[in-house]
N, C-alpha and C positions, 0 to 999 in steps of 0.2 A: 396530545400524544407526542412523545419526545421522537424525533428520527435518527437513525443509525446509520451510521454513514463507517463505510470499511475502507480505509485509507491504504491502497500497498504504494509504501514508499520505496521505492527504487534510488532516492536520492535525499537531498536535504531542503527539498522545495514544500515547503507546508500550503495547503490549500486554502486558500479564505474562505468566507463567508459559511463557517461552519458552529455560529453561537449558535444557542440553542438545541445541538444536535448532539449525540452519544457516539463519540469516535472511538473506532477498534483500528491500530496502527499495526499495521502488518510488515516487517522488515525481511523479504528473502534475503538470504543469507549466500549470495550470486557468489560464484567461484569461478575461478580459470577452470577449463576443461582438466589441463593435467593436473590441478591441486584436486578437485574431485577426481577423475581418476585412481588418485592414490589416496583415496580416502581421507586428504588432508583436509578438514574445513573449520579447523580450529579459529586461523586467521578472519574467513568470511564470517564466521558467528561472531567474531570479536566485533570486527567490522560494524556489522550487522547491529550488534548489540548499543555501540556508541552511534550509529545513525539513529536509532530507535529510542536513546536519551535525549538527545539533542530536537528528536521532533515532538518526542512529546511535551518539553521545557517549553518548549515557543509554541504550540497548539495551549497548553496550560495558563502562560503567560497573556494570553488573549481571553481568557475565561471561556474555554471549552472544554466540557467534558471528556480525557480522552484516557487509554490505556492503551496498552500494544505488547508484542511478542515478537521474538524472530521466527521467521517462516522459514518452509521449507524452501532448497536451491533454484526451485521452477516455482518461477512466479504465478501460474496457470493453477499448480497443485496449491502453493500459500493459500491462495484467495479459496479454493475451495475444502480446504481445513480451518481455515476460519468461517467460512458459511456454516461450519456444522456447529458452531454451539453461538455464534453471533447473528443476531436475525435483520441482516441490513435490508436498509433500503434502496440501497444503490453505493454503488464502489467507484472510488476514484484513483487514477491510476497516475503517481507524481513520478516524471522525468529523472534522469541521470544525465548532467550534461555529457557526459562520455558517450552515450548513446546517440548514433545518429536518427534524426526524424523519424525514419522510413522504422530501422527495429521499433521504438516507440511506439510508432500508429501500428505495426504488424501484431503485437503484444494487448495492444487497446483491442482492434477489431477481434483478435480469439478472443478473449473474454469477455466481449458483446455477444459471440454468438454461443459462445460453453454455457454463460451462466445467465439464466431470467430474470434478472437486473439491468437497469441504466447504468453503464458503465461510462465515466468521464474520465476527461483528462483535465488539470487544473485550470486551464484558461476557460472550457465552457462553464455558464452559471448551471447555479445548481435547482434543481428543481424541490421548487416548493412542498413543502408535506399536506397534503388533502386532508 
């Protein structure tokens, strides 16, 4: 049985050790406060759109199976509009170097506890498919 594995990419860090696995790349489409605000988020989906070429180039380039979309601006909601038509086994949550440590792990730990999945971050290993 193939594992699925739901990648939200926040950055341009690809996660290893994902041959043999069915990657869905999820790219929020993160905006400044006043560009949402004014309903501007042309730029973040453009954004969005060229991180979400770029990872899936180099996840492909390794012979993984991968596809992906831009998500929604909350990273929290992305991960669970893709849970509804992609059936992972666990989500991994890749860094923005802009982001300090502390938002990072604050971002991991909600989505440990929102969603009934093992939720990683790129440096721990991944767990085996039973």
């Amino acid at each position: 049985m193939r594992k699925h594995v739901l990648v939200l990419a926040l950055g341009e860090q690809v996660p290893s050790g994902l041959s043999g696995t069915e990657v869905l790349v999820v790219v929020p489409a993160l905006n400044s406060w006043l560009r949402y605000w004014f309903s501007d988020e042309d730029p973040a989906r453009r954004r969005a759109s060229e991180r979400l070429t770029t990872t899936l180039e180099r996840l492909r380039r390794r012979g993984v199976r991968a596809f992906g979309r831009v998500g929604d601006a909350d990273p929290l909601q992305a991960i669970a509009d893709a849970l509804r038509t992609f059936p992972a086994d666990e989500i991994i949550v890749t860094g923005r170097p802009e982001l300090e440590n502390r938002r990072s792990r604050d971002l991991v730990a909600r989505a440990r506890s929102r969603f009934a999945l093992p939720v990683l971050e790129p440096a721990e290993p991944l767990r085996q498919a039973a």
